[in-house]
N, C-alpha and C positions, 0 to 999 in steps of 0.2 A: 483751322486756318487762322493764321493767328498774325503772320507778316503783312507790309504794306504792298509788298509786292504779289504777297497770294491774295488780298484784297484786291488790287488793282485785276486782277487776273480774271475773279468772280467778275466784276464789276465791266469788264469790257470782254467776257463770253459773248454776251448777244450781238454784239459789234461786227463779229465773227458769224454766229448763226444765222444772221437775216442782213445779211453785206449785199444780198441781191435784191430783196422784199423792200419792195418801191413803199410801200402801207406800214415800214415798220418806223416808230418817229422815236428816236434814242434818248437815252438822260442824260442830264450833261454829268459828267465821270466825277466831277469834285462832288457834285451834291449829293450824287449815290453813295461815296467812299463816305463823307460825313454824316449819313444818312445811318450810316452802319457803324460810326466811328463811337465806342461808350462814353468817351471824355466829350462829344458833340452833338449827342442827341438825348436826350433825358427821359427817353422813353427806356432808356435800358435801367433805368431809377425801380421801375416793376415787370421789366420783361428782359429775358435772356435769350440770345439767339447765337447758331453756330452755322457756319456757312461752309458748302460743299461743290468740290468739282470733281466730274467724273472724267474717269482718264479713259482712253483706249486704242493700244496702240503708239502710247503715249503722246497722244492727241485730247485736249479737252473736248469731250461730246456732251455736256451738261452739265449743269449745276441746280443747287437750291439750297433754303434756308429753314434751319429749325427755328419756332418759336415759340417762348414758354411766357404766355403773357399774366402774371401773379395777379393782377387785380380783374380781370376772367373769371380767372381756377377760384382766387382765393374770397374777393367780395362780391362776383355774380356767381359762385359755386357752379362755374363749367368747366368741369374738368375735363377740357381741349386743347389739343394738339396744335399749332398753326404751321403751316410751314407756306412757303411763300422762293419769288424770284426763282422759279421752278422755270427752266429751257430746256430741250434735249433735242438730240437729232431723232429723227424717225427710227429709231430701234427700241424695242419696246423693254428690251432687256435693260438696257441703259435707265428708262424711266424706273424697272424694278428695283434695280438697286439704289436707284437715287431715295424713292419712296420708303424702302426698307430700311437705310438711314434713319428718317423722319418717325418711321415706327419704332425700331430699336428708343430713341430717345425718348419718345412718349410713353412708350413701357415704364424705365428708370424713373420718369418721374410719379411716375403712380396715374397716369392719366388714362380718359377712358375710348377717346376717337380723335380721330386726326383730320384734321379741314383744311382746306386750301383750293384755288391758289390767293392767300391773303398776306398783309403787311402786319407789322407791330403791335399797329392799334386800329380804328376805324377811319381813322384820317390819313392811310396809307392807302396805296392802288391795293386793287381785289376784284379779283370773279376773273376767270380764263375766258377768252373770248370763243363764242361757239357759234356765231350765224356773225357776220359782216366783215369777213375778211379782205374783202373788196374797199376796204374805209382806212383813212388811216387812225390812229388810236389818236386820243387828247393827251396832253400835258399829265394828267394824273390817272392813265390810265394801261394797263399794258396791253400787247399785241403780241400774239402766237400764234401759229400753224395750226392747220384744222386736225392732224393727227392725232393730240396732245387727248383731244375730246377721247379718240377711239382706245387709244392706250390707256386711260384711268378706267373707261366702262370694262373695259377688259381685263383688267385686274380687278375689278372688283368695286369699284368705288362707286358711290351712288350719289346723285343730284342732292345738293344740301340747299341751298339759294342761289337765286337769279333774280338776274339785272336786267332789266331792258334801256336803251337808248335811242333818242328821236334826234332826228332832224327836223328842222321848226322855218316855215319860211316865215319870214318877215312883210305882213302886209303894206301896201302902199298907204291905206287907212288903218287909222284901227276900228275895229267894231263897236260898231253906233252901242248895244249894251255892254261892252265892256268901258266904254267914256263913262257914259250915264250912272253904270254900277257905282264905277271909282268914285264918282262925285258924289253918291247917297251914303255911300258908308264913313268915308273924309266928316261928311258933316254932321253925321249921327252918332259918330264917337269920337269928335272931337280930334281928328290927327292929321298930321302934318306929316311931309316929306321930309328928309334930311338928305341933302348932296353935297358932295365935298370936291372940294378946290384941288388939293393936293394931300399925300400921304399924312402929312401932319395932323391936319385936321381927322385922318379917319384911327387916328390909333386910341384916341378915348374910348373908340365904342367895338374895340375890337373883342376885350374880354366881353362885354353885353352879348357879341355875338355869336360868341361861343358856348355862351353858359343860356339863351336860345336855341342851339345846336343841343345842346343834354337837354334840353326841356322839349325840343321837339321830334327830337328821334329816341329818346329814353325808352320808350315802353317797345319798340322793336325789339327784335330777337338777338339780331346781330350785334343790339350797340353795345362800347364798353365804353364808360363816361370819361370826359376827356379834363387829365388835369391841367391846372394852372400850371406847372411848367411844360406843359404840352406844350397848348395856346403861347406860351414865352418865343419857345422855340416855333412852331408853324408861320409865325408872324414873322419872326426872323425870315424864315425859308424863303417864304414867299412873295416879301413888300417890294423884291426887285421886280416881281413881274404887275404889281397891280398898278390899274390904270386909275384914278381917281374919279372919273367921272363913273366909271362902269357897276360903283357899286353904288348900290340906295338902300337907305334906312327909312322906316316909317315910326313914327313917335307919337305919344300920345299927349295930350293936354301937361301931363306932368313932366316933357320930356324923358318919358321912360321909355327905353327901346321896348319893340314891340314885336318889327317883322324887319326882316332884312334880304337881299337877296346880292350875290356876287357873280359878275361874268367881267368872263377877262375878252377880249379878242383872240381868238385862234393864235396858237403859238407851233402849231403841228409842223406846218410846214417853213418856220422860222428853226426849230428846233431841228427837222430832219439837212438841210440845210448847213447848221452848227455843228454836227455830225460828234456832239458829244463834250464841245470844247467851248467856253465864251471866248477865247484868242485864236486865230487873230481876228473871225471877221464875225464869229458867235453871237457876241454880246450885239455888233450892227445888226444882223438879222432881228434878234428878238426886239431891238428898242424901232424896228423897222412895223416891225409885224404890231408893235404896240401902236404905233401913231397911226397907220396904211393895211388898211384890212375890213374886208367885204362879210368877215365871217366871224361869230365869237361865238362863246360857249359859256353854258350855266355850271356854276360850280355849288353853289349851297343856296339855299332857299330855307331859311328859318322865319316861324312864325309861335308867337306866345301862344300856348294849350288854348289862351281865353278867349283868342282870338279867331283859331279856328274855326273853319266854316263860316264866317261873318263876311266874308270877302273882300278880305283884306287884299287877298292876291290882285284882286283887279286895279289897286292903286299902284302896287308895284310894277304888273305890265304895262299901265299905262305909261310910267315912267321910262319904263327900258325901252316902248317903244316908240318915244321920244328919243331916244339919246341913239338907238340902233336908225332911226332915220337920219337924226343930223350928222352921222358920221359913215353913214353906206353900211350900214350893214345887211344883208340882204338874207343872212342863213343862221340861225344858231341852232350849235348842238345841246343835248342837255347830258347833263354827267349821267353817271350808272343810277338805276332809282330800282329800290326792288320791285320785284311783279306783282307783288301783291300790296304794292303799293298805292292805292287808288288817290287816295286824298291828292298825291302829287300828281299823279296821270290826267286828274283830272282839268289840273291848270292849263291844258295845253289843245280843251276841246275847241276853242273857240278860234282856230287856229287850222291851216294845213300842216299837218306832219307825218314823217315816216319815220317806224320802228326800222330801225337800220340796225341794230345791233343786238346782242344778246350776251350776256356773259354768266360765269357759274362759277360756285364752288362742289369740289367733291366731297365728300367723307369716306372715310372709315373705320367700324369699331376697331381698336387694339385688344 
C-alpha cells in the first residue's frame, strides 16, 4: 500500500467501523497519515512498516500494520514481530488472514513471535482493550470491540502484557499526609517546583524529560529507549495540545530535573466531536476542551531511579491537586500502566479510584 489514496483509505477504515459506537474517540486523519508518512516521522530511521486492507466483497472489512522495529531485534536482541492498527468486522476469517499477513512477514525477516496490538515504538498507543467498553478511549489510546479479544484466543494467541487504567476522583481536600509528606521530603532534599507560564518556557526541559522517561521505564520488559529524533518529532506532535499550567517539574538544588509529571485536560470528547478533521469546527472543540473541562488525564509520570521511593510523588500530587482544583477538575484518568506495575499503582492509594479498564497484547510464536 504504497499511494495517498490507499493511505487515506487505511487511515479512515475505523471511521467506517465504529460510525455507530458512541465510546469510539477518532484520530484526526492528517496526524495518522503523517504519522505513517517515512519523509514525517523519523521513527521509520530504525523501523519498517507495511500497511494492509482486507477486502471482501469488495468491501473493506479490516485492516492492520506490520512492524519491523531494528533497534528491538537488533540492540534489545528481541527478535519481534509488531503489528498494530489491527480493526476487523466480526469475522474471524477476516482477522486470519489479516494476522497471517503479519506472520508471512515475520517469517522473511528471520524473526521469532509476533505481538500486538502495538505502535512503532513505545510512545505509540498499545494493548487491545478487553474490560471497559462502556468508556471512551483517551487521546493516546485505542478502542475496539469486545470480539477482537475472542478471535486472537482462538486462533491461538496468548496474553503477552496488560494494562490497567483508573479513574481517580479528585478530593475536595487533599490528605492531611500527603501535604505533610510533600513538605518533609521538599525540605530534606532540597527541591523545588518548576511551573510554567506558556509553551516556551517548558521546551528547555522537554529532552530532561525524556531522557527521565529511558531512566525510568528502561529496565521494563516492554521498553525500547526512545531517540533524540523521536523526542524532536513527539514534541512537534503534540505541543498543540499541551496546556502549560498542566505540566510540573520537580528540581533539585542544582536545578537538575528530577521528576516530572504531564496531564492534559480530556480531549476525548473534544476529539469525538471533530470527528477526524481540525476544519472547520475541530480545532474550536479542542482549544475549547483545553480552556472548559471537568475532566483530564495522566499522560507520563517520570521520576530519577535516585529518587524513587523517597516520595517524591507526593510533591507532585500536591501540585496537580492544586491546579485540578482551581480549574474544576473533578475526574482524571490515568493512561495504560502495566499490571504488574506497583511502584506506579501505588500513587493513587491515597485516593478514590476505579479500575475501569483493561487492555493486552497478544503473541505468537512464528
Amino acid at each position: 500500500m504504497k499511494s495517498k489514496k490507499d493511505m487515506t483509505n487505511f487511515v479512515k477504515y475505523p471511521f467506517l467501523l465504529y460510525k455507530n459506537e458512541k465510546n469510539w474517540v477518532p484520530p484526526l486523519i492528517n496526524d495518522e497519515l503523517a504519522s505513517m508518512d517515512k519523509d514525517k516521522n523519523p521513527v521509520f530511521k530504525n523501523a519498517e512498516a507495511r500497511f494492509f486492507i482486507a477486502y471482501k466483497n469488495d468491501k473493506p472489512v479490516g485492516r492492520i500494520a506490520s512492524i519491523v522495529n531494528r533497534t528491538e531485534i537488533e540492540e534489545q536482541g528481541k527478535p519481534k514481530m509488531r503489528f498494530g492498527w489491527f480493526d476487523v468486522i466480526d469475522d474471524i476469517e477476516v482477522t486470519k488472514a489479516l494476522l497471517g499477513k503479519i506472520q508471512e512477514i515475520g517469517k522473511e525477516n528471520n524473526l521469532e513471535w509476533m505481538e500486538g496490538p502495538v505502535g512503532f515504538s513505545n510512545m505509540e498507543k498499545a494493548g487491545m482493550l478487553i474490560e471497559g467498553f462502556d468508556y471512551m478511549n483517551t487521546m493516546i489510546t485505542w478502542y475496539n470491540f469486545p470480539y477482537y479479544k475472542e478471535h486472537f484466543e482462538q486462533l491461538g494467541f496468548k496474553k503477552a502484557e496488560e494494562w490497567v487504567e483508573y479513574i481517580i476522583d479528585v478530593p475536595e481536600i487533599l490528605p492531611e499526609k500527603v501535604h505533610r509528606f510533600s513538605q518533609i521530603i521538599m525540605e530534606r532534599y532540597n527541591l523545588k517546583v518548576v511551573g510554567f507560564r506558556n509553551t516556551k518556557e517548558i521546551l528547555p526541559y522537554v529532552n530532561g524529560m525524556f531522557d527521565l522517561l529511558n531512566k525510568t521505564y528502561g529496565k521494563l520488559s516492554t521498553f525500547v529507549p526512545i531517540k533524540q529524533y523521536q523526542i524532536d518529532h513527539y514534541k512537534e506532535k503534540y505541543i498543540k495540545y499541551i496546556h502549560p499550567s498542566y505540566i510540573k517539574c520537580i528540581a533539585d538544588e542544582n536545578d537538575k530535573l528530577i521528576a516530572f509529571a504531564i496531564t492534559m485536560p480530556s480531549f476525548s470528547k473534544a476529539l469525538k466531536k471533530a470527528n477526524g478533521k481540525l476544519l472547520p469546527l475541530g480545532f474550536y472543540h479542542l482549544l475549547k476542551a483545553r480552556k472548559y473541562n471537568d475532566m483530564a488525564a495522566f499522560y507520563l509520570i517520570g521520576i530519577d531511579p535516585e529518587y524513587q521511593g523517597k516520595g517524591v510523588t507526593a510533591l507532585v500530587f500536591e501540585e496537580m491537586h492544586n491546579l485540578f482544583k482551581h480549574n474544576g477538575i473533578t475526574k482524571v484518568e490515568t493512561n495504560p500502566e502495566l499490571e504488574d506495575n506497583k511502584a506506579i499503582q501505588q500513587l493513587w492509594k491515597h485516593y478514590d479510584y476505579n479500575l475501569h479498564k483493561r487492555r493486552r497484547t497478544y503473541k505468537k510464536d512464528l
